[in-house]
C-alpha positions in Angstrom: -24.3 26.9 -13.4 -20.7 27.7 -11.5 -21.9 24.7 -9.4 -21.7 22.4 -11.8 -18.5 23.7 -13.9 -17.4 23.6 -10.2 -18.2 19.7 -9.8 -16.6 18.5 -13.1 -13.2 20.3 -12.5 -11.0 17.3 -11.7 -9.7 16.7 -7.8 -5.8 16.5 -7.0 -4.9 15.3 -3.8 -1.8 17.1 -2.7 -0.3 15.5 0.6 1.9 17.8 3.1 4.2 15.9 5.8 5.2 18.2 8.4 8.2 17.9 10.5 8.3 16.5 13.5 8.7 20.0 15.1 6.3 22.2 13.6 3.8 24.2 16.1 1.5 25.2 13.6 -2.1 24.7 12.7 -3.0 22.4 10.4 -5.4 25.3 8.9 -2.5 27.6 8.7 0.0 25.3 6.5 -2.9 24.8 3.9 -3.4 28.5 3.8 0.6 28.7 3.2 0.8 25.8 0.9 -1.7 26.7 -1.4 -0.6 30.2 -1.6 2.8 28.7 -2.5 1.3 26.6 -5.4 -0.6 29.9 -6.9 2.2 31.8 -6.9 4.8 29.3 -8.0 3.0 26.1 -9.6 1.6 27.0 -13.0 0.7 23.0 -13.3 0.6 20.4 -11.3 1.9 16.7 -12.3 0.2 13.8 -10.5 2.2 10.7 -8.9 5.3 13.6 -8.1 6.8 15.1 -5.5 7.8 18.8 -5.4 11.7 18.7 -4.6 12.4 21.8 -3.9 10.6 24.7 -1.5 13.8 26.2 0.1 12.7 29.5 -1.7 9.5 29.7 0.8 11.0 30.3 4.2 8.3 29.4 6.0 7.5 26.0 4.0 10.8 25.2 3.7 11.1 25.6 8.1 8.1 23.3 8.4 7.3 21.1 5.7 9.1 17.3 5.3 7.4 17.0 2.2 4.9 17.8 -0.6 3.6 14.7 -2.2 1.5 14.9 -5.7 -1.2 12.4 -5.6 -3.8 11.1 -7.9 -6.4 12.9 -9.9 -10.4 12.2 -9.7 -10.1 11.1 -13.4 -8.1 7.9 -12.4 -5.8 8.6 -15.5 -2.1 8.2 -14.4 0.9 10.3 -14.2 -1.3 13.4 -16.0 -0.7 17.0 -16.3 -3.4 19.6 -14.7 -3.4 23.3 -15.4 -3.8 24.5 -11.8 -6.7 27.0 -12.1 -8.9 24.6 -13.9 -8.8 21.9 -11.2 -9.2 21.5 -7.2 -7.1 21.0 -4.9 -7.5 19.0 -1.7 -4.9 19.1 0.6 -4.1 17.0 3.4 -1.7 17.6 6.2 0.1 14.9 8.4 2.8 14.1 10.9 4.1 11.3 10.9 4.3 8.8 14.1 8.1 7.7 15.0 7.0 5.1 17.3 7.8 1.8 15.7 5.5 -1.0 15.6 4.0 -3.2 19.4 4.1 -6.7 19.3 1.2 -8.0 21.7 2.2 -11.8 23.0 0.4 -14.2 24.1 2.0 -15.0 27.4 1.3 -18.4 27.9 2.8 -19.9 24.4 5.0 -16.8 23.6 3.5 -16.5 20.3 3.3 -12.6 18.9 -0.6 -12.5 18.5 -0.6 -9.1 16.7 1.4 -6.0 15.9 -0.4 -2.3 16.6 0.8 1.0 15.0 -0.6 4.5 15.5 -0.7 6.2 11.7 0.2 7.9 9.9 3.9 6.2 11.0 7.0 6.9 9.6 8.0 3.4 9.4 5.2 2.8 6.7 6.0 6.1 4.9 6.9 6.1 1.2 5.5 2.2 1.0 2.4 3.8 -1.2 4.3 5.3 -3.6 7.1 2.4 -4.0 4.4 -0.1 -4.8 3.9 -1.0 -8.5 0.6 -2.9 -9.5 -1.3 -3.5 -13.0 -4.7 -2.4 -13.8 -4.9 0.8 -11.5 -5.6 -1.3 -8.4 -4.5 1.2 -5.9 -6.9 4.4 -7.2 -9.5 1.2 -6.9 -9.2 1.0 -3.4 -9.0 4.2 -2.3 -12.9 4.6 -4.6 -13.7 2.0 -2.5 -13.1 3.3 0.6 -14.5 6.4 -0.2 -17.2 4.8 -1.3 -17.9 3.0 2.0 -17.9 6.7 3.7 -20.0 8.6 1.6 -22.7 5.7 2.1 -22.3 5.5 5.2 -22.8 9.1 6.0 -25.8 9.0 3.7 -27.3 6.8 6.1 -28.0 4.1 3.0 -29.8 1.3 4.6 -27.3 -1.7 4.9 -30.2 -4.0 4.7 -30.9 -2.8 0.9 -27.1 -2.6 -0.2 -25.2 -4.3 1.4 -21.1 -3.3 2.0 -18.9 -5.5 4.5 -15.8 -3.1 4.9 -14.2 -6.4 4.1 -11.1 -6.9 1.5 -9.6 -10.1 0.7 -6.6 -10.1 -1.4 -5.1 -13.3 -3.0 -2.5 -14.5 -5.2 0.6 -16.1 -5.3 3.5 -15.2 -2.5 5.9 -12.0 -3.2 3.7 -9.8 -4.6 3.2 -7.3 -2.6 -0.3 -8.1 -0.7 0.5 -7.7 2.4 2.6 -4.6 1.7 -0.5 -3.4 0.0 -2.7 -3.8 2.9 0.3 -1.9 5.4 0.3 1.4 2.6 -3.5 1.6 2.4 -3.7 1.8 6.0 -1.2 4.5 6.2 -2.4 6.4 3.0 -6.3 6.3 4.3 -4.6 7.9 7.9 -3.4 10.5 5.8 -6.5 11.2 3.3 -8.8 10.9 6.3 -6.9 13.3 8.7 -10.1 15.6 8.2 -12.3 13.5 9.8 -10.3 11.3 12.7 -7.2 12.3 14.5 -5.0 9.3 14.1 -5.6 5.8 12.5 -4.7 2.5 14.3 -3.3 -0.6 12.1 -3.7 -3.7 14.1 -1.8 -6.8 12.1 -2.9 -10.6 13.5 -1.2 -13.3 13.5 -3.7 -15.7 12.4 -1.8 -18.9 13.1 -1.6 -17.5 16.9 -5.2 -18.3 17.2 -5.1 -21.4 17.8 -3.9 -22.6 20.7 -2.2 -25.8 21.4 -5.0 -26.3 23.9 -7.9 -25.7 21.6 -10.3 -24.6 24.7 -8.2 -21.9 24.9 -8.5 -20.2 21.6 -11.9 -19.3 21.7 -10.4 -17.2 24.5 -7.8 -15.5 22.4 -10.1 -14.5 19.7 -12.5 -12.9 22.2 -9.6 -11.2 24.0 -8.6 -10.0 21.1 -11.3 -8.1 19.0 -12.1 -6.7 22.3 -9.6 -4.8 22.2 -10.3 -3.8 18.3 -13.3 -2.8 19.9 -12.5 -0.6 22.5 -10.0 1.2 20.1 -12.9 1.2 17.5 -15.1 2.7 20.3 -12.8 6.1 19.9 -14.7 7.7 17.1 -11.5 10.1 16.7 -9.4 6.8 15.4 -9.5 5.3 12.0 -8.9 1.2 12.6 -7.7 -1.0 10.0 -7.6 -4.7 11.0 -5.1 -6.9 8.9 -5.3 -10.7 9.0 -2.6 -11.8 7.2 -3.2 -15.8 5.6 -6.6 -15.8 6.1 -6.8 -19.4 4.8 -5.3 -20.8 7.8 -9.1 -19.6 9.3 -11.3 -21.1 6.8 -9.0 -23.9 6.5 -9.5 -24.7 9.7 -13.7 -24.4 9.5 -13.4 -27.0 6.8 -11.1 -29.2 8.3 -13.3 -29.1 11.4 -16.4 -29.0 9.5 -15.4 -32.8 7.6 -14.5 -33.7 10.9 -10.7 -33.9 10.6 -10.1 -31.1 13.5 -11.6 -30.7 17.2 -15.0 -29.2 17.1 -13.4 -26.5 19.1 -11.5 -25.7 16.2 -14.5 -25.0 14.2 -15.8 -23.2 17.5 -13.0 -20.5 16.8 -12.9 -19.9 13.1 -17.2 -19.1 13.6 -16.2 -17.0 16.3 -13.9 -14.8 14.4 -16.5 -14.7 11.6 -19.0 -13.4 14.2 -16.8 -10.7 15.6 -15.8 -9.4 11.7 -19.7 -9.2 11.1 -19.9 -6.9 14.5 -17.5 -4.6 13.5 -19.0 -3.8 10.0 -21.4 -2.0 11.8 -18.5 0.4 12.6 -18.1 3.4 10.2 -14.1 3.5 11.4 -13.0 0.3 11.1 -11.8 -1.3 7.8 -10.8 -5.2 7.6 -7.8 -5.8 5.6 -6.9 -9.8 4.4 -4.7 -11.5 2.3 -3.8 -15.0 1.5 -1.7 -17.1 -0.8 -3.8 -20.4 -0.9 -7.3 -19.0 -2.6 -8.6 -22.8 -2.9 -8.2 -22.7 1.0 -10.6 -20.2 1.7 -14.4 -21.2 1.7 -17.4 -19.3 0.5 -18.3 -18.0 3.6 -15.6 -15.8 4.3 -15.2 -15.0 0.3 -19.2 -13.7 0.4 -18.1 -11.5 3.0 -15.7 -9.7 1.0 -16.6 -6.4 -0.8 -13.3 -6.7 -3.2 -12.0 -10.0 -3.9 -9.0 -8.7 -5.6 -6.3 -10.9 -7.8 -2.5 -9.6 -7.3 -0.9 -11.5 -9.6 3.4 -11.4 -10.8 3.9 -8.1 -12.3 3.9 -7.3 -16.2 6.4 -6.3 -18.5 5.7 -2.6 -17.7 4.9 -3.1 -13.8 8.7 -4.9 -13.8 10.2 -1.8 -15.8 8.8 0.4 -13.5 9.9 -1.8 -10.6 13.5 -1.7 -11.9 13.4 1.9 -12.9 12.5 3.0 -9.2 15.4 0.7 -7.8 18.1 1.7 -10.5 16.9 5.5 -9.8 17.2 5.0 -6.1 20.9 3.6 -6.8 21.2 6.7 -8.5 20.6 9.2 -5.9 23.0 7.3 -3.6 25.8 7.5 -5.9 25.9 3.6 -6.1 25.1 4.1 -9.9 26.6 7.5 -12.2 24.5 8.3 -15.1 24.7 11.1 -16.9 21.8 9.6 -18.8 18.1 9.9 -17.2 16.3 6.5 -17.5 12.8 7.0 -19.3 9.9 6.1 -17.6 7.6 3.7 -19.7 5.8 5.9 -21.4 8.4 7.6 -22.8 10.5 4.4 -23.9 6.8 3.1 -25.3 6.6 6.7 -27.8 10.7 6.1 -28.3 9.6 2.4 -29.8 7.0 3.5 -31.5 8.7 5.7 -33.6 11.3 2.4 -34.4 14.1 4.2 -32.1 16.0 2.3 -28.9 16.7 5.0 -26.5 20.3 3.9 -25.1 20.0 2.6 -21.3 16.1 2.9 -21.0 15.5 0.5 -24.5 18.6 -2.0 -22.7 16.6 -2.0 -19.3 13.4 -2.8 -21.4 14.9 -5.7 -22.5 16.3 -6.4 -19.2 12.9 -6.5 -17.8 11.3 -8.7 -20.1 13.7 -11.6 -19.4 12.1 -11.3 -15.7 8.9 -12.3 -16.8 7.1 -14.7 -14.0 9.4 -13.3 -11.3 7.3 -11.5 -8.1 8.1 -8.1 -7.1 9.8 -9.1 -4.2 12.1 -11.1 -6.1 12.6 -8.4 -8.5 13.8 -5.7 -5.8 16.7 -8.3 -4.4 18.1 -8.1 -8.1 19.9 -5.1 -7.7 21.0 -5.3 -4.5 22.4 -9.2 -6.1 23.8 -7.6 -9.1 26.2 -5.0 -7.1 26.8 -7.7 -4.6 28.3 -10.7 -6.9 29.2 -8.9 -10.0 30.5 -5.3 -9.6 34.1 -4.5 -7.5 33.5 -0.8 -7.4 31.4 1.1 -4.7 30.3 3.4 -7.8 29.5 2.1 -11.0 28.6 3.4 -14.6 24.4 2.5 -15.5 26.1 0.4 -18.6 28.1 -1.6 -16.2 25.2 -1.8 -13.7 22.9 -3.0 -16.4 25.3 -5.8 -17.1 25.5 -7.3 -13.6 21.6 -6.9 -13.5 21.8 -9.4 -16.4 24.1 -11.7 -14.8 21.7 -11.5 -11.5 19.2 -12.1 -13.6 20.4 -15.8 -15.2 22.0 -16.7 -11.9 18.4 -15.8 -10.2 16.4 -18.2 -13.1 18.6 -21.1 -12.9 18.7 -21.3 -9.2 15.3 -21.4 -9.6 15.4 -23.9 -12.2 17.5 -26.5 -9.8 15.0 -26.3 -7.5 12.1 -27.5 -9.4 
């Protein structure tokens, strides 16, 4: 019976980034942490950070930073009473090495970029990224899903799993980015089981030669070397092929006779290679493209997700603001004495037929940037201190009127050019 009241208590994944410097153990700073959190953490909040440890000498020597992560439930930004749920911690350092570009030689295209994970060029990317429809938590089931059945030993021949992820949608929002933080955040979650993750990024347009004999070449070249780092069973390996269509394009273009049959040659040969490395339990495959007419259904029934990642909604653009305006905030670009509401808390102030000050003009704000993509979104700020503030330091209902003013100029420029 205290088995299964065990099984239904809710799982918090708490994330711990050591410094750079720290000799200890792993094993030792979860014994420290969650000592810390009994004695000092009555409740835990998920999607938070603890901000201050200095009051624990030894956490505060050795720990970057203490990161509150989702729940098992999947509900967002909840409240846990700490004795009625478990915790599972995860401890990291992060990799300062930037990213290696791998050329090809003869044409001096980049062919691929490699970085050893968890790396702190990718950290924070997770948490800045703001979807719809709880697509993140999605993922991460997924991959978890992917391990449990493969450490079951379920026959592949019965249910079938690709470790294959295709996301599409329109440019700007975030896919690739997307792809980049779950390969970091899985490094992190999976420290138990490997001892560092690999992302290996390819440039798919570098694939084909100018000298189409050649290509078939490349690809080989290439994903042998996934596989010799997917050989290492202590490495997690995430394989990122960015604008997929420009494959599949090619097969059908080849395939209608339109391309050299060594074209066609190529795009079967990477398709072979991905269906050799689902054999792998280590190795995910990571895609994106912005064309989803240009991909055919061969490389679409490959895919385990097919997921959509569309221009963000109302809320997903208040949130997106809200982080930025926040960030300005703690760099003393923007004073406030006022604390912006998240959306949940301007949603209750509405409902109750009240407009909270700032947080009720920034929802407003945000719903004039309806159809804009989150990448266009987060150059809004940086536009509206840029052309329409004089001051280093501005007051939020100052800010919030140059954010307007970015705004128009940002949607009639756009209008001009269509």
């Amino acid at each position: 019976m205290q088995q299964s009241n065990e099984i239904e208590r809710p799982v918090i994944h708490v994330e711990c980034c050591l410094k750079t410097e720290s000799p200890h153990r792993f094993s030792v700073i979860e014994e420290k942490l969650r000592f810390y959190l009994e004695q000092n953490k009555r409740f835990l909040v998920t999607q938070s950070q603890i901000q201050d440890f200095t009051d624990d000498p030894f956490l505060n020597e050795n720990v970057e930073s203490i990161k509150i992560g989702e729940a098992s439930t999947g509900l967002e930004y909840q409240v846990y009473e700490l004795e009625k749920v478990t915790v599972e911690f995860h401890i990291y350092q992060l990799n300062e090495e930037e990213a290696v570009e791998e050329m090809n030689e003869d044409e001096n295209i980049p062919v691929s970029n490699h970085w050893v994970l968890p790396a702190r060029c990718l950290d924070g990317l997770w948490e800045s990224l703001v979807f719809d429809d709880n697509i993140q938590n999605n993922l991460l089931r997924y991959i978890h899903t992917t391990m449990l059945f493969s450490d079951r030993s379920v026959d592949a021949n019965i249910i079938s799993w690709n470790r294959i992820i295709l996301l599409h949608g329109p440019p700007g929002t975030g896919k690739t980015s997307l792809c980049k933080a779950l390969a970091q955040k899985l490094s992190i979650r999976l420290a138990h089981r490997y001892s560092y993750g690999r992302l290996i990024e390819i440039n798919s347009h570098s694939l084909f030669s100018k000298w189409f004999s050649e290509s078939g070449k490349l690809v080989m070249k290439m994903f042998q070397q996934i596989e010799e780092l997917v050989e290492d069973e202590e490495s997690f390996v995430c394989v990122l092929i960015d604008e997929v269509e420009s494959l599949t394009a090619a097969r059908k273009a080849a395939m209608s006779g339109s391309e050299p049959s060594d074209a066609l040659r190529v795009v079967n040969a990477v398709l072979t290679q991905i269906d050799k490395l689902k054999r792998r339990k280590n190795v995910i495959i990571l895609t994106t493209t912005n064309i989803t007419e240009a991909i055919d259904l061969a490389f679409v029934d490959r895919a385990d997700i097919k997921q959509y990642i569309g221009h963000p909604s109302h809320k997903a653009i208040y949130n997106i603001l809200l982080s930025c305006l926040n960030e300005l905030i703690r760099a003393n670009i923007i004073s406030s004495a006022e604390q912006l509401m998240d959306w949940r808390g301007i949603e209750f102030y509405l409902s109750t037929g009240k407009t909270p000050g700032a947080s009720y003009k920034l929802y407003c704000v945000a719903q004039r940037c309806k159809g804009l993509s989150g990448r266009s979104l987060r150059k809004l700020p940086f536009l509206a201190h840029a052309l329409f503030l004089q001051s280093e330091c501005s007051d939020l209902t100052e800010y919030l009127r140059a954010l307007e003013l970015a705004i128009t100029m940002e949607l009639s420029s756009r209008q001009l050019l269509e």
